[in-house]
C-alpha positions as CSV (number, residue, x, y, z in Angstrom):
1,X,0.0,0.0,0.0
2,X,3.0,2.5,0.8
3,X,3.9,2.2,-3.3
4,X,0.0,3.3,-4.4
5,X,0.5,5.7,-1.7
6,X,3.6,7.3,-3.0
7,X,2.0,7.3,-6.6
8,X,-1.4,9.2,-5.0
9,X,1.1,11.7,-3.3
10,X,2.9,12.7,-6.7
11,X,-0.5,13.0,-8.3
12,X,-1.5,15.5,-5.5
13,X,2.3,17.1,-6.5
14,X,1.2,17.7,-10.1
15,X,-2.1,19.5,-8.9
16,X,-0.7,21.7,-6.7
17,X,2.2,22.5,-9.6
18,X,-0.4,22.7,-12.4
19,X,0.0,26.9,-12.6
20,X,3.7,26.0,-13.0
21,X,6.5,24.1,-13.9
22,X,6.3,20.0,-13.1
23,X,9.2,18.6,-12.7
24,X,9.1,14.5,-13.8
25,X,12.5,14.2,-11.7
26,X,10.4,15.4,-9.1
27,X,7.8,13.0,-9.8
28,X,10.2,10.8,-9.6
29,X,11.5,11.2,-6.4
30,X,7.7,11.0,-5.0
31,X,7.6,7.7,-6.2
32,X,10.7,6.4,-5.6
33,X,11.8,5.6,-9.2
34,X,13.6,7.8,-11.9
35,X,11.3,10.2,-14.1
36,X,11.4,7.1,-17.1
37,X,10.3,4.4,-15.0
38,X,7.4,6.6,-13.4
39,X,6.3,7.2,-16.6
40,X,6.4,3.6,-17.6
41,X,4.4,3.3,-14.4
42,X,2.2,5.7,-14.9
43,X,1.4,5.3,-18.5
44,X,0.8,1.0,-17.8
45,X,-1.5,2.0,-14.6
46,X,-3.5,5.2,-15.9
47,X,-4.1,4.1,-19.5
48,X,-2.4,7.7,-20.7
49,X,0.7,9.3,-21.1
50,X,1.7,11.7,-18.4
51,X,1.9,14.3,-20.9
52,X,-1.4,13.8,-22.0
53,X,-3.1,13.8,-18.6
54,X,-1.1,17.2,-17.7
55,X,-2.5,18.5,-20.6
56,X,-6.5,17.5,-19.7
57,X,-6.1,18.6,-16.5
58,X,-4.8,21.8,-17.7
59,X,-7.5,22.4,-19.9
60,X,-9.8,21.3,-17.5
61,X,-9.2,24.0,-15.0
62,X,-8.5,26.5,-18.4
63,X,-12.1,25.9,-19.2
64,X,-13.8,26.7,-15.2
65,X,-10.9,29.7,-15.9
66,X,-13.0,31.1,-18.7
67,X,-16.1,30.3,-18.3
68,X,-16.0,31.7,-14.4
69,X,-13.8,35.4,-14.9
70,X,-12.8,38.0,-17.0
71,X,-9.2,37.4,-17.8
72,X,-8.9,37.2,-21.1
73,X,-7.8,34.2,-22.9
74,X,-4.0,34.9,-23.6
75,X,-3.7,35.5,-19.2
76,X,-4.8,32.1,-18.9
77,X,-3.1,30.7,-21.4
78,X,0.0,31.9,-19.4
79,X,-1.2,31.1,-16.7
80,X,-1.2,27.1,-17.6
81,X,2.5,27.5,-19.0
82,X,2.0,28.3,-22.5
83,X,3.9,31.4,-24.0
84,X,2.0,30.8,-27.5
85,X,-1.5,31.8,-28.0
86,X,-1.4,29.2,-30.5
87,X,0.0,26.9,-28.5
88,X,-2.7,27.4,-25.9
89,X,-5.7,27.3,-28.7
90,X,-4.3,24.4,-30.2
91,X,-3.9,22.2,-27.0
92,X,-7.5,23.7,-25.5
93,X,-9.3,22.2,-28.9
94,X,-7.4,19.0,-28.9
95,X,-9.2,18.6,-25.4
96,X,-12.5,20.3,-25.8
97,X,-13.1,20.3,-29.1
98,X,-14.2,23.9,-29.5
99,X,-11.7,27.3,-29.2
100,X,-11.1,29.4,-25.8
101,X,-12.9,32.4,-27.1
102,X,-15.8,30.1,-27.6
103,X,-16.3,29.8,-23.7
104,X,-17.4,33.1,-23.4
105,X,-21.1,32.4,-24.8
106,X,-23.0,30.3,-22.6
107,X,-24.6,26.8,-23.5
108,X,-20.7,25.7,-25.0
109,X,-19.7,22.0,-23.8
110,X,-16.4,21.3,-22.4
111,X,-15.2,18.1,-21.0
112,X,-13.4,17.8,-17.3
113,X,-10.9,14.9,-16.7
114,X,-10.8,14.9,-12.7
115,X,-7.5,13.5,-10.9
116,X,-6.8,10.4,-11.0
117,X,-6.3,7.9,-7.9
118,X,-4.5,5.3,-7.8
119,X,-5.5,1.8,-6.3
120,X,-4.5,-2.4,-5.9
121,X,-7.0,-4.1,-8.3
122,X,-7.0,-7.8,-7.8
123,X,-7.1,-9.4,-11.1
124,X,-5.8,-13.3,-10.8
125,X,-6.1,-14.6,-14.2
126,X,-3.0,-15.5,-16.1
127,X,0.3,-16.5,-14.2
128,X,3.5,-14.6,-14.3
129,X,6.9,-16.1,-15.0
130,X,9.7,-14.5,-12.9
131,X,13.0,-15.2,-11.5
132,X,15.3,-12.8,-9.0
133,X,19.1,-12.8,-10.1
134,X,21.5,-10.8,-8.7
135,X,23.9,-9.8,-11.5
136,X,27.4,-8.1,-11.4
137,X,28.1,-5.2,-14.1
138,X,27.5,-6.6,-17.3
139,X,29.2,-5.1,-20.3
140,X,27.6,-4.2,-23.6
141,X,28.7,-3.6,-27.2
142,X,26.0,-1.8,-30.2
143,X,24.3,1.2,-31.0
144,X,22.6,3.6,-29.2
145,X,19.9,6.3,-30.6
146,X,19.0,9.5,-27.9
147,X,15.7,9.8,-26.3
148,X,13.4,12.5,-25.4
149,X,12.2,12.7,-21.6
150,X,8.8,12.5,-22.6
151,X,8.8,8.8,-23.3
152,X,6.2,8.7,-25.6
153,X,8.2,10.8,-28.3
154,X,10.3,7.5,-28.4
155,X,7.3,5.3,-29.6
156,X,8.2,5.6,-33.0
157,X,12.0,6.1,-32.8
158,X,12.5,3.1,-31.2
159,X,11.1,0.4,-33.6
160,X,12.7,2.4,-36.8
161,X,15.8,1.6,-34.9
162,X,15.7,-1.9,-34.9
163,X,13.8,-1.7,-38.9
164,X,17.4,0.2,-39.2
165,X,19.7,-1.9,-37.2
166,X,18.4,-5.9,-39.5
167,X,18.3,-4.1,-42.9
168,X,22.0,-3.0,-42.6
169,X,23.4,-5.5,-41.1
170,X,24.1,-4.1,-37.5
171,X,22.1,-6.9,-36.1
172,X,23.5,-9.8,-37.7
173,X,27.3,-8.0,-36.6
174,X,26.2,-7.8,-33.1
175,X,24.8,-11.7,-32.8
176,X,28.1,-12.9,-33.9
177,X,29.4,-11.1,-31.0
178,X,27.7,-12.6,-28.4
179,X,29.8,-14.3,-25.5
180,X,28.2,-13.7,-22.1
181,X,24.8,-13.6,-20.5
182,X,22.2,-12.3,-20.7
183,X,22.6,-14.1,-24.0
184,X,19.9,-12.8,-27.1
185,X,19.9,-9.2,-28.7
186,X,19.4,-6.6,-25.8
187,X,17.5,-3.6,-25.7
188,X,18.6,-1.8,-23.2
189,X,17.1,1.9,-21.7
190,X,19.2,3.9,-20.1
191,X,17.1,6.4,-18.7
192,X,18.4,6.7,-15.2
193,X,19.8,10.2,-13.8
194,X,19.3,13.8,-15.7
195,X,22.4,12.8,-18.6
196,X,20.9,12.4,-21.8
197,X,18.9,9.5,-22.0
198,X,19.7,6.6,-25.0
199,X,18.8,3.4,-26.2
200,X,21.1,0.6,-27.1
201,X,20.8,-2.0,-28.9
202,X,23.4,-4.5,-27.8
203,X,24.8,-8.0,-27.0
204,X,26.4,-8.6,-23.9
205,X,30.3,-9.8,-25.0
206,X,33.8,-9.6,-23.9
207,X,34.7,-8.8,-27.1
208,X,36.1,-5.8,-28.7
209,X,33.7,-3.1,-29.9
210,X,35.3,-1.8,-32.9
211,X,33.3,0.6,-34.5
212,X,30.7,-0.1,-31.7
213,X,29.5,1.3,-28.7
214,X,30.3,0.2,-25.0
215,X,28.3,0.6,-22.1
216,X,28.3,-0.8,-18.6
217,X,25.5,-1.8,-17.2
218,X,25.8,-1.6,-13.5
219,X,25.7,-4.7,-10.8
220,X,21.7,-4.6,-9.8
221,X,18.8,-7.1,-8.7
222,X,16.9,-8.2,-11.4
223,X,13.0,-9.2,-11.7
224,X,13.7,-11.2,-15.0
225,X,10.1,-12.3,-16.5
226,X,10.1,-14.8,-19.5
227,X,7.4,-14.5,-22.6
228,X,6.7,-15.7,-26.0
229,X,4.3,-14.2,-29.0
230,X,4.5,-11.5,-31.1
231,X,7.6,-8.7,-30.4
232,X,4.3,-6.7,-29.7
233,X,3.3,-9.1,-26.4
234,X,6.3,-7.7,-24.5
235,X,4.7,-4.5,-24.5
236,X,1.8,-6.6,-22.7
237,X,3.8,-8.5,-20.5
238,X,5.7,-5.3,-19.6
239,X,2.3,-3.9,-18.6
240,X,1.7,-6.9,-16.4
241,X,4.9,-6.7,-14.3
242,X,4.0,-2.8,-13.7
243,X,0.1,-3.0,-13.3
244,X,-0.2,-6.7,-11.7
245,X,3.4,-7.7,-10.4
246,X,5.0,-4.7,-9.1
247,X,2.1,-3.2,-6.5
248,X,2.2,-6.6,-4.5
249,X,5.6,-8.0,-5.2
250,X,7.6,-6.3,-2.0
251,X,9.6,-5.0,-4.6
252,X,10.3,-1.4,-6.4
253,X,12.5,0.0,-9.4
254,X,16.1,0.0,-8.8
255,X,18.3,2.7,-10.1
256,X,19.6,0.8,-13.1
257,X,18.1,0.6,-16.9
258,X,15.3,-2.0,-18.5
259,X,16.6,-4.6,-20.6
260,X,14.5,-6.6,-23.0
261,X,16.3,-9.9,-24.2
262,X,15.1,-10.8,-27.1
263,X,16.6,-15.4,-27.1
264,X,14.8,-15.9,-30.4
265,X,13.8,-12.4,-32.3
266,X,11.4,-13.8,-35.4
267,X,8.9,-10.7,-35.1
268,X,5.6,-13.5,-35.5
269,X,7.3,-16.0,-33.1
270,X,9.4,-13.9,-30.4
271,X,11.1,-15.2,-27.1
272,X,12.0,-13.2,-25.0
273,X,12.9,-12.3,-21.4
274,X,12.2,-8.6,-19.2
275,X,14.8,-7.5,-16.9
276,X,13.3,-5.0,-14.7
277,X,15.8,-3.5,-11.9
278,X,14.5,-4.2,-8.1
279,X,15.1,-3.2,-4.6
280,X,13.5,-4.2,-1.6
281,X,11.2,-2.2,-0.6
């Protein structure tokens, strides 16, 4: 209960910073976790972005805003953080579906998106596979792409990576190099801290890395959770861990990056494994 706790008490941090600034690092902190994997978190367990459900709260209070005082439509807009008129017009329709100005006539509909609260819901239906390793530093050899901090602007870097990485040949390079476990192609997340966040994608080898990249992976716990399908079903098992695994599990993030291991990568008939960093809690 302490974890759905934390989570509740950065959700009253993002209401009481709505007029301002929110800091994910922040959010972060809250909950224990870096800003990436409260975003995973919060994504999984709200069913929206964080971004997203800044922005309809936002607009939410924007619209009482309007419709309740005189202020004129470019205060407010500054009010919520945007510096653009446009910026503000454009986000307030996405939401509502009608302009700012428009709230000033009566009979207008707007839609409110309240705050969320988190909660435990028991589900029990399919099992989860899971092991606890404890792992020295493991060293790893590829290619890595930046990511923005708002981890749904990755959505569609990521996969044109790997599309990338098979049709010139970097995978094929990097399977030959494989020497040490975890033992399949790695992507690997390294979004802990404020450096620039990247994604690799990797073997772990002893190897030399040529014209590669090198990254160490520090010594962590590790939830490791196996699955088979479709390279889109470790999206869904990833969900699982975060939404049915993790509230219960005694368990939180540690301070190291995801790794999915992907043993068999045929896109129709995937295995795979999810490493997901642990502490005790």
């Amino acid at each position: 209960m302490e974890w759905v706790e934390r989570l509740n008490q950065s959700i009253r941090y993002i209401e009481e910073h709505l007029s301002c600034e929110i800091a994910y690092e922040q959010l972060g902190k809250i909950a224990c976790c870096s800003a990436y994997h409260y975003q995973r978190m919060f994504t999984y367990m709200a069913g929206v972005p964080l971004s997203e459900y800044i922005r309809r709260r936002r607009m939410s209070l924007a619209a009482v805003d309007l419709q309740g005082s005189d202020a004129k439509v470019i205060e407010i807009a500054a009010k919520y953080g945007y510096s653009s008129p446009t910026a503000f017009n454009r986000a307030f329709q996405s939401v509502h579906g009608v302009a700012p100005s428009a709230l000033r006539s009566e009979g207008i509909a707007v839609k409110s998106y309240p705050p969320i609260t988190f909660h435990i819901s028991v589900k029990g239906a399919e099992e989860l596979n899971y092991r606890i390793e404890t792992k020295e530093a493991i060293r790893i050899v590829g290619v890595s792409c930046p990511l923005e901090k708002e981890i749904e602007k990755n959505f569609a870097v990521v996969p044109q990576m790997w599309q990338n990485a098979a049709a010139n040949g970097t995978v094929e390079k990097l399977a030959e190099m494989m020497d040490t476990p975890p033992m399949g192609l790695l992507g690997v997340s390294v979004c802990n801290g404020t450096d620039q966040w990247k994604y690799f994608i990797a073997v772990s080898t002893t190897k030399q890395c040529g014209s590669f990249e090198e990254y160490t992976i520090p010594a962590a716990m590790w939830a490791v959770f196996s699955g088979e399908g479709t390279n889109m079903s470790i999206q869904e098992l990833e969900q699982r861990i975060v939404t049915e695994w993790l509230p219960t599990s005694g368990y939180e993030y540690g301070n190291a990056p995801d790794i999915e291991v992907y043993i068999s990568p045929d896109p129709q008939n995937a295995k795979y494994e999810v490493w997901i960093p642990v502490v005790k809690r």
